[in-house]
C-alpha positions as CSV (number, residue, x, y, z in Angstrom):
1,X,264.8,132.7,-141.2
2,X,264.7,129.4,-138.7
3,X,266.7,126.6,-139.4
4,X,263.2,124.7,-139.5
5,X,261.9,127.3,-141.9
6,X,264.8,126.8,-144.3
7,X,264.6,123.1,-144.5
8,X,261.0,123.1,-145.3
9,X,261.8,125.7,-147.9
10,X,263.9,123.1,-149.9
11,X,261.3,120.7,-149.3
12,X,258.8,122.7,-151.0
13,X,261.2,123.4,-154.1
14,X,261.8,119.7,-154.8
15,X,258.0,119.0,-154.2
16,X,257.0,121.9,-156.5
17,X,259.1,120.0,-159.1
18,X,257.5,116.7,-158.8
19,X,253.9,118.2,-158.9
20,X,253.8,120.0,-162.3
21,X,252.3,117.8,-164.5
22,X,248.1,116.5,-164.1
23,X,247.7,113.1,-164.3
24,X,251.5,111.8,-165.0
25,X,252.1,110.2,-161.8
26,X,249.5,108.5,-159.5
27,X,250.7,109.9,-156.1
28,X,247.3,111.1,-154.3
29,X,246.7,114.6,-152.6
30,X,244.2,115.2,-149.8
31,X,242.7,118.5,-150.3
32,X,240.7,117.9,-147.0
33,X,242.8,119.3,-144.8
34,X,243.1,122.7,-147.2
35,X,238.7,122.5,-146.8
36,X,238.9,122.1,-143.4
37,X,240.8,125.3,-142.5
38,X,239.6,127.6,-145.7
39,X,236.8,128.6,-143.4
40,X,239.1,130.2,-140.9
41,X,241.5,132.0,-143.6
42,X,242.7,135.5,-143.9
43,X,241.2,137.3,-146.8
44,X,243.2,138.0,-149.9
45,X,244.9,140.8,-150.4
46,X,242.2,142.9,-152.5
47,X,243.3,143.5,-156.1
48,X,243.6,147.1,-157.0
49,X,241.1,148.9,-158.9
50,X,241.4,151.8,-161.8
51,X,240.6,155.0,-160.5
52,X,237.1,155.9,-161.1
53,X,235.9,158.9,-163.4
54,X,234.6,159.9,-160.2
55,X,237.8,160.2,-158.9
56,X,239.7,163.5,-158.0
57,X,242.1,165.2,-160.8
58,X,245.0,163.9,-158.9
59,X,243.8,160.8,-159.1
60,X,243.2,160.8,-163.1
61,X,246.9,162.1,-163.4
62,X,247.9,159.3,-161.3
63,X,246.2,156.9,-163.2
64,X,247.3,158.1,-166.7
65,X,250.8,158.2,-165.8
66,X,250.6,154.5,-164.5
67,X,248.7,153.3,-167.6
68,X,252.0,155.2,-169.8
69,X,254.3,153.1,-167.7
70,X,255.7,150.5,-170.0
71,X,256.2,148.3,-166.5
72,X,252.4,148.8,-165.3
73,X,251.6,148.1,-169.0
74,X,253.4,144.6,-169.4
75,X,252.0,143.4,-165.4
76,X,249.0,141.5,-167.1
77,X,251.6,139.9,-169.5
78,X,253.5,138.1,-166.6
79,X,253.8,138.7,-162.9
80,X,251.9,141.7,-161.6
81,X,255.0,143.6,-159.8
82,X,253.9,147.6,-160.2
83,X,254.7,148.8,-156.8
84,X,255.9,145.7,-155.4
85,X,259.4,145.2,-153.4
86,X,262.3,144.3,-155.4
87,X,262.6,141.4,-152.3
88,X,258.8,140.7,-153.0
89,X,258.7,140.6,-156.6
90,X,257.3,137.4,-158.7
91,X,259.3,136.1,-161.4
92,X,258.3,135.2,-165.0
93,X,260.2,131.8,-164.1
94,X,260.9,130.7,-160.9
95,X,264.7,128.7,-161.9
96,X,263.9,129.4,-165.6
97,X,261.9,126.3,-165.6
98,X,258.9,126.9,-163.4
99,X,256.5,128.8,-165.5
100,X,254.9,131.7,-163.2
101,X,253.1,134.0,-165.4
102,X,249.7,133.7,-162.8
103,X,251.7,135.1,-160.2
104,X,250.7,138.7,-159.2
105,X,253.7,140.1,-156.2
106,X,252.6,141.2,-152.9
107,X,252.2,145.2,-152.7
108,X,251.4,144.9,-156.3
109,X,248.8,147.1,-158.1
110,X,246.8,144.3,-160.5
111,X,243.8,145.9,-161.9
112,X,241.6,143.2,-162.7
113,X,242.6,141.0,-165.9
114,X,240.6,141.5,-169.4
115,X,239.5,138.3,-171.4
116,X,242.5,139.0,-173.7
117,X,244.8,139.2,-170.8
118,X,243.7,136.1,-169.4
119,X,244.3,134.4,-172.6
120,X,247.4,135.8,-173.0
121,X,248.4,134.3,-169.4
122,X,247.1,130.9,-170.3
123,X,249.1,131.0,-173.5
124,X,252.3,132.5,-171.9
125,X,252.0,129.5,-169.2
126,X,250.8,126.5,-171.5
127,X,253.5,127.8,-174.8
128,X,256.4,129.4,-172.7
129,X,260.1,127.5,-172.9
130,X,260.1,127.0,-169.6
131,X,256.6,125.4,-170.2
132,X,258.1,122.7,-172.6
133,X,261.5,122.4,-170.2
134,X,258.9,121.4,-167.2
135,X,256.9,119.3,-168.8
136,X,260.1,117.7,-170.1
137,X,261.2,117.3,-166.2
138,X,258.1,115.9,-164.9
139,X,257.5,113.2,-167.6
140,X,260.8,112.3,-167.0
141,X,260.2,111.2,-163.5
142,X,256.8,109.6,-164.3
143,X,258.5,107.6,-167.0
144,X,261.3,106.5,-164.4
145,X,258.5,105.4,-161.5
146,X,256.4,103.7,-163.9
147,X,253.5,106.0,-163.4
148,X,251.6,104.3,-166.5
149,X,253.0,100.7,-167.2
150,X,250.8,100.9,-170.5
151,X,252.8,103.4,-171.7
152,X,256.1,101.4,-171.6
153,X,259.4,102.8,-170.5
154,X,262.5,104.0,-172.6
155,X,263.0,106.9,-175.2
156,X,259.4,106.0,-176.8
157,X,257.8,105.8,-173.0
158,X,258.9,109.1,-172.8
159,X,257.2,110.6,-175.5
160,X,254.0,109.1,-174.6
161,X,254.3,110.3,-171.5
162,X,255.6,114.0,-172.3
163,X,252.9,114.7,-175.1
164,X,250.0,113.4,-172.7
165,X,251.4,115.6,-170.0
166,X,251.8,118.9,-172.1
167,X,247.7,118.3,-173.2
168,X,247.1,118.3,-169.2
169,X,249.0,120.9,-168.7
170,X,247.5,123.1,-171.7
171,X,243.7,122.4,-171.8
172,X,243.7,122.7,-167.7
173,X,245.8,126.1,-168.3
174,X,242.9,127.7,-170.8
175,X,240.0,126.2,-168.9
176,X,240.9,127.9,-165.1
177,X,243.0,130.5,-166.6
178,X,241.0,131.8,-169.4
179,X,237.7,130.4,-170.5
180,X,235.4,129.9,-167.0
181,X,237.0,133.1,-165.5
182,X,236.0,135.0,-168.5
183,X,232.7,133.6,-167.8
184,X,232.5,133.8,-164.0
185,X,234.6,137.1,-163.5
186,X,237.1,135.5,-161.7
187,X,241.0,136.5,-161.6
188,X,242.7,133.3,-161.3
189,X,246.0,135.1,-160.9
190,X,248.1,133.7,-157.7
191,X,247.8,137.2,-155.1
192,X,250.8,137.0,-152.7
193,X,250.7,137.5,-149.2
194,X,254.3,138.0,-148.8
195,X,253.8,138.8,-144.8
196,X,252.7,137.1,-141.8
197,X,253.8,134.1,-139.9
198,X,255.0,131.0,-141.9
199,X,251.7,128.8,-141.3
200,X,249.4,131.6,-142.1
201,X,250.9,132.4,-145.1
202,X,251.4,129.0,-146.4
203,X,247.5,127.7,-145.3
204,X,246.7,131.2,-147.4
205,X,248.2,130.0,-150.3
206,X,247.1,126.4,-150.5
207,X,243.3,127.5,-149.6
208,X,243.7,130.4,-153.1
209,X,242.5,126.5,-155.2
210,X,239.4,127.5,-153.1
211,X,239.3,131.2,-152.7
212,X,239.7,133.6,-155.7
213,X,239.2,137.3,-156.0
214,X,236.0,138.5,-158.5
215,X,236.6,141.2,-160.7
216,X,235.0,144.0,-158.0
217,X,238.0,142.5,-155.7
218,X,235.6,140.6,-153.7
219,X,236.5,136.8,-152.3
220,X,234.5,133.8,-153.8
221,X,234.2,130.1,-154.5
222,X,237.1,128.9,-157.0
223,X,234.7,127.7,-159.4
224,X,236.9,128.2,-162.1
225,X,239.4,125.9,-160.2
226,X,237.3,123.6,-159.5
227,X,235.2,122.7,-161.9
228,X,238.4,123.9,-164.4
229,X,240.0,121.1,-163.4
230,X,237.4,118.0,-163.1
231,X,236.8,118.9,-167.2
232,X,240.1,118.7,-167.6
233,X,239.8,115.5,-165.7
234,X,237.0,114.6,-168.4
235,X,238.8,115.7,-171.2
236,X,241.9,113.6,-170.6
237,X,239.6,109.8,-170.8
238,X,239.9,110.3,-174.6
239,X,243.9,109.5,-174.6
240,X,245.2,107.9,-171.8
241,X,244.9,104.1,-171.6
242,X,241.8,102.1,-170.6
243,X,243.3,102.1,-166.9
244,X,243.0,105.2,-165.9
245,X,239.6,106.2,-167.2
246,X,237.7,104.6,-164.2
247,X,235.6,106.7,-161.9
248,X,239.0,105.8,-159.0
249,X,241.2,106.3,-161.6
250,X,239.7,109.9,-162.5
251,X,238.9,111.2,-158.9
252,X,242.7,109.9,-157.7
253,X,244.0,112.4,-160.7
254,X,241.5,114.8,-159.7
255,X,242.7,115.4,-156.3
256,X,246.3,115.1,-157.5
257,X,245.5,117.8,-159.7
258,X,244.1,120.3,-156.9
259,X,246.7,119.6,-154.2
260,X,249.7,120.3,-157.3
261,X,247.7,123.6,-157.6
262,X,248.0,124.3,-153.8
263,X,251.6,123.2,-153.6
264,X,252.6,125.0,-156.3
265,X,250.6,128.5,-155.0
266,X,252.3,127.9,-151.6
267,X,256.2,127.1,-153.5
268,X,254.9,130.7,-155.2
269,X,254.0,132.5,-151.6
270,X,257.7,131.5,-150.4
271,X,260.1,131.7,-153.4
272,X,261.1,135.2,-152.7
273,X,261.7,134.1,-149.5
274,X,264.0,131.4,-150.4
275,X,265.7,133.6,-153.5
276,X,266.8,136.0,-151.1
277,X,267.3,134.4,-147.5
278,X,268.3,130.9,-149.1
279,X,269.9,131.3,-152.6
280,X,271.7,134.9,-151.6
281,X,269.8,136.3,-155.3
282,X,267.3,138.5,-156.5
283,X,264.1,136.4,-157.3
C-alpha cells in the first residue's frame, strides 16, 4: 500500500470514531459532492440469490448443503462472510467497539435478508456491547466540545448526552435497517467492493447512503436511507432542547447524519485493508 494510502487509512479510523453518534455534535457534512458523482458509479456487487426450484440437481445439493452450514446459517446474524477471503472478511466489530453487523464481505454469498433478519441486524447493532461502548465514546467527545451547551458539561452532561445519543442511534438503526426496507424490499446491508483502485472504491462506498440493492439484486434509490433518517431527524425534536429543533438546526443534523453513514460505509470498504496491511492482524 502507498505511503499516501496508509495515512489516509488512519485518517479514516479516527474520523469513523468521531461520526458514530446522529445529532451529538454539530459539525456539518456535505453530501453534494457523494450526489454529484453517484451518477457515474460502479454498480454494486449483486447479492447472491437461492438457487431456484428450477435449478439443476446439482444445484439443489449445493444449495442444501450451504443452508446446513452453521457459517452460511449465522451470515444474516452479523457480517455476510460465506465464501469470502479470510483477508476480505467483515468483522462483527471493527476494534470491538465499532458495531458492524450491516456489513456483508466482498466475495460473499448474501441471499437477500428476511424481515426477521433485518430486525435481528437492527437489534444486534442498536443493543450490541460494542453498541453501548460507542455510544459511550462519541458522547464523550460531544460533552468535551460543547456540542449542546443546554445540556451542561460534567458527569451529569454526560448522561444527557449519552442517553440522547443511544435514542439516535436506535430509532435511526430500526427505521433504515428494519422497518422501511421491510416495506420497500431493500437490503440495507453494507456490500463490499473489496477491489479496484482506492478512489473508486471509496466514492463506491460513500455513494451505498444513495444506492442500495432490492431484494431481486437490482440497484435503486436509498429510500430507506433517506427518508430513514430525516424521521429520525423528526423523531429526535421531542427530546433535545428548544435549540436544536429549528428547520437549520434539523437539516444541519440531517446532513451530519448521511455523510456519518457514508464515512462510516467507506471506514467499512477499507478496514480489511488497514487490519492486514496496517495493523499486521486478521480483521
Amino acid at each position: 500500500m502507498k505511503r499516501t494510502h496508509l495515512a489516509f487509512s488512519y485518517l479514516l479510523l479516527a474520523a469513523a470514531l468521531c461520526f458514530g453518534q446522529t445529532g451529538s455534535q454539530t459539525t456539518t457534512s456535505d453530501p453534494d459532492n457523494t450526489l454529484a458523482v453517484a451518477a457515474e458509479l460502479p454498480d454494486a456487487p449483486d447479492p447472491q440469490q437461492s438457487p431456484s426450484t428450477e435449478g439443476s440437481a446439482g444445484s439443489t445439493t449445493d444449495s442444501s448443503t450451504k443452508q446446513s452450514d452453521p457459517k452460511n446459517e449465522s451470515q444474516n446474524a452479523g457480517p455476510a462472510n460465506a465464501g469470502a477471503p479470510a483477508e476480505k472478511q467483515q468483522p462483527k466489530r471493527i476494534l470491538g467497539i465499532m458495531p458492524n453487523f450491516r456489513a456483508v464481505s466482498a466475495g460473499a454469498i448474501a441471499p437477500p435478508p428476511t424481515p426477521k433478519q433485518s430486525f435481528k441486524i437492527a437489534t444486534q447493532n442498536s443493543f450490541d456491547y460494542s453498541s453501548f461502548v460507542f455510544v459511550g465514546v462519541t458522547s464523550l467527545m460531544a460533552e468535551g466540545t460543547d456540542a449542546h451547551p443546554q445540556l451542561g458539561k460534567g458527569p451529569a452532561g454526560f448522561g444527557r448526552y449519552y442517553w440522547r445519543g443511544f435514542v439516535d442511534k436506535t430509532d435511526g438503526n430500526y427505521l433504515v435497517i428494519f422497518a422501511l426496507p421491510s416495506v420497500l424490499h431493500e437490503d440495507e446491508r453494507y456490500y463490499a467492493k473489496g477491489e479496484g483502485g482506492f478512489w473508486k472504491r471509496g466514492i463506491y462506498a460513500a455513494s451505498r447512503i444513495l444506492i442500495t440493492p432490492d431484494y431481486h439484486g437490482h440497484n435503486t434509490f436509498n429510500a430507506s436511507e433517506v427518508f430513514g433518517r430525516a424521521f429520525a431527524q423528526g423523531i429526535s425534536t421531542s427530546y433535545y432542547p428548544s435549540h436544536d429543533r429549528t428547520g437549520g438546526a434539523l437539516a444541519v443534523k440531517y446532513g451530519y447524519a448521511m455523510g456519518r453513514d457514508a464515512l462510516t460505509n467507506v471506514f467499512r470498504e477499507f478496514w480489511p485493508d488497514i487490519a492486514t496491511h496496517v495493523l499486521h492482524r486478521h480483521p
